[in-house]
C-alpha positions, 0 to 999 in steps of 0.5 A, a space after each residue: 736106544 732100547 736099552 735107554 728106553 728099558 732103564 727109562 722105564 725102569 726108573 720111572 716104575 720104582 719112581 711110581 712104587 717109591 710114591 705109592 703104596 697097594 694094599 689088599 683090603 676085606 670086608 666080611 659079615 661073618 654071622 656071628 662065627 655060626 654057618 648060617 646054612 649049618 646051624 650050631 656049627 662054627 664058620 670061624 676056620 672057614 672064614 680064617 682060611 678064605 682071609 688067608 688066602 688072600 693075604 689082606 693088610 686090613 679086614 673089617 668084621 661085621 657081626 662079631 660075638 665076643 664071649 657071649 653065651 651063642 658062641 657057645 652053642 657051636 663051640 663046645 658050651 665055650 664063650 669065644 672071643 670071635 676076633 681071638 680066634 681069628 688072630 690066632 688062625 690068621 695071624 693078624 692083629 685084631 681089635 673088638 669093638 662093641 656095639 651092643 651088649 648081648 646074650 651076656 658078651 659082646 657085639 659088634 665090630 672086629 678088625 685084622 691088620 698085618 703085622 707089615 702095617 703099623 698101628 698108631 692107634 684104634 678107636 671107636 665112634 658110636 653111630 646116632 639111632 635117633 628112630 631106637 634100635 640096635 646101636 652101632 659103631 665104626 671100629 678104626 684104626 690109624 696106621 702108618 704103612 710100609 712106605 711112610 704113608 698114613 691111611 685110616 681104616 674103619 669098618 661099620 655095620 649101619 642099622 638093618 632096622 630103619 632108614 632114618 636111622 642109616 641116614 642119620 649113621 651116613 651123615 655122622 660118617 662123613 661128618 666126622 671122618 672129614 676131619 680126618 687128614 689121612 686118607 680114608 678106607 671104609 668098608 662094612 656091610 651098610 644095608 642099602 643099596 646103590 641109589 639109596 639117600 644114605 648111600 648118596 650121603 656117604 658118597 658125597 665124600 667117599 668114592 664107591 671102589 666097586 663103581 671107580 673100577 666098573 661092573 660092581 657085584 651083589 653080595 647078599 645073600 651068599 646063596 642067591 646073591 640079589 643086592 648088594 649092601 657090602 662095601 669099600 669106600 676111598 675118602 675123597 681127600 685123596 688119590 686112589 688107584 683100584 687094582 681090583 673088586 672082588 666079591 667072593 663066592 663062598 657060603 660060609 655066611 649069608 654075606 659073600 666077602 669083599 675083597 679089595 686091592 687098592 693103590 695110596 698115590 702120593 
């Protein structure tokens, strides 16, 4: 009898695996690549080693410089592009995306994928700003996973400026990520809060997975942390499982990194 219990058990474990797929998602400000509590040094390899340790499938970036002329002043008077170095420390593949021309380069959003995951493609889409402003996007990429399952993944940093502007940003968001037919993960830091109208915008179509597993953490700012304005949203067009919600106590930002493991369902 425990024998046919044991393999019962058995099948219908790699039965569950065979049809669902877990992937370990960050989400991380990096502060333009300078430690905020250093200034003029780089957080770049700190920031390298705590992706590492974690072994993600996907990172969204926010505040990534790409050869503007700031880098410099904490890489030895060179102009680095943020997401190359981090390739090259972490060994992901990584796509810029620009938000806004700045200090003669670049600034935007960055994302890292594992080599395990295939990309199909990647993208930008241009957030609305209709009160002016800095502008902002979402940087996303579609991918096919080692099961077979298709999943997009979006990182975005919305308007720290003007809440009509992040209201606008969250409407655009879901407006056109409901064309989407995979499953949606996306993470950024947002600059609202729980409660907010454009968080109650997003979360019309996107489940918070902090909230789906219980206890959410703030996480920012990284020396006393009081909000928290960093997330991972799960589009609603699909069932998800949350493993885990981590927030991270380093300081190598002023934002503490979140970090995700969650589950594809079939």
């Amino acid at each position: 009898m425990n024998f046919v219990y044991t393999f019962l058990l058995v099948f219908f474990l790699a039965v569950s695996l065979a049809f669902s797929q877990e992937v370990t998602v960050m989400s991380y400000n990096i502060y333009h690549g300078e430690n905020p509590y250093k200034p003029g040094t780089s957080n770049i390899p700190e920031v390298a080693d705590i992706i590492q340790s974690h072994s993600p499938d996907f990172v969204a970036l926010q505040e990534v410089d790409s050869m503007t002329g700031r880098t410099a002043g904490f890489n030895d008077g060179n102009r680095v592009n943020l997401v190359d170095e981090l390739e090259d420390l972490t060994g992901l593949t990584g796509f810029f995306g620009k938000a806004i021309d700045y200090s003669n380069g670049g600034y935007g959003e960055g994302v890292l994928i594992a080599e395990r995951q295939s990309i199909l493609s990647h993208h930008k889409l241009m957030l609305p700003i209709p009160k002016g402003g800095e502008e902002r996007a979402v940087l996303f990429a579609r991918n096919k996973l080692e099961n077979g399952m298709e999943l997009t993944f979006a990182g975005t940093h919305l308007c720290h400026q003007f809440p009509e502007n992040r209201e606008a940003q969250a409407k655009e968001i879901v407006r056109y990520f409901k064309q989407e037919g995979a499953p949606v993960i996306l993470c950024g830091d947002f600059n609202f809060e729980p409660g907010s109208e454009p968080y109650k915008i997003l979360t019309e179509y996107f489940y918070d997975a902090a909230v789906l597993i219980g206890d959410p953490q703030n996480t920012y700012s990284a020396k006393d942390p009081r909000i928290r304005i960093d997330y991972i949203f799960l589009s609603k067009n699909h069932k998800w499982g949350v493993s885990s919600i981590q927030v991270l106590k380093h300081n190598a930002s002023d934002h503490m990194p979140v970090v995700g493991k969650i589950r594809l369902e079939k």
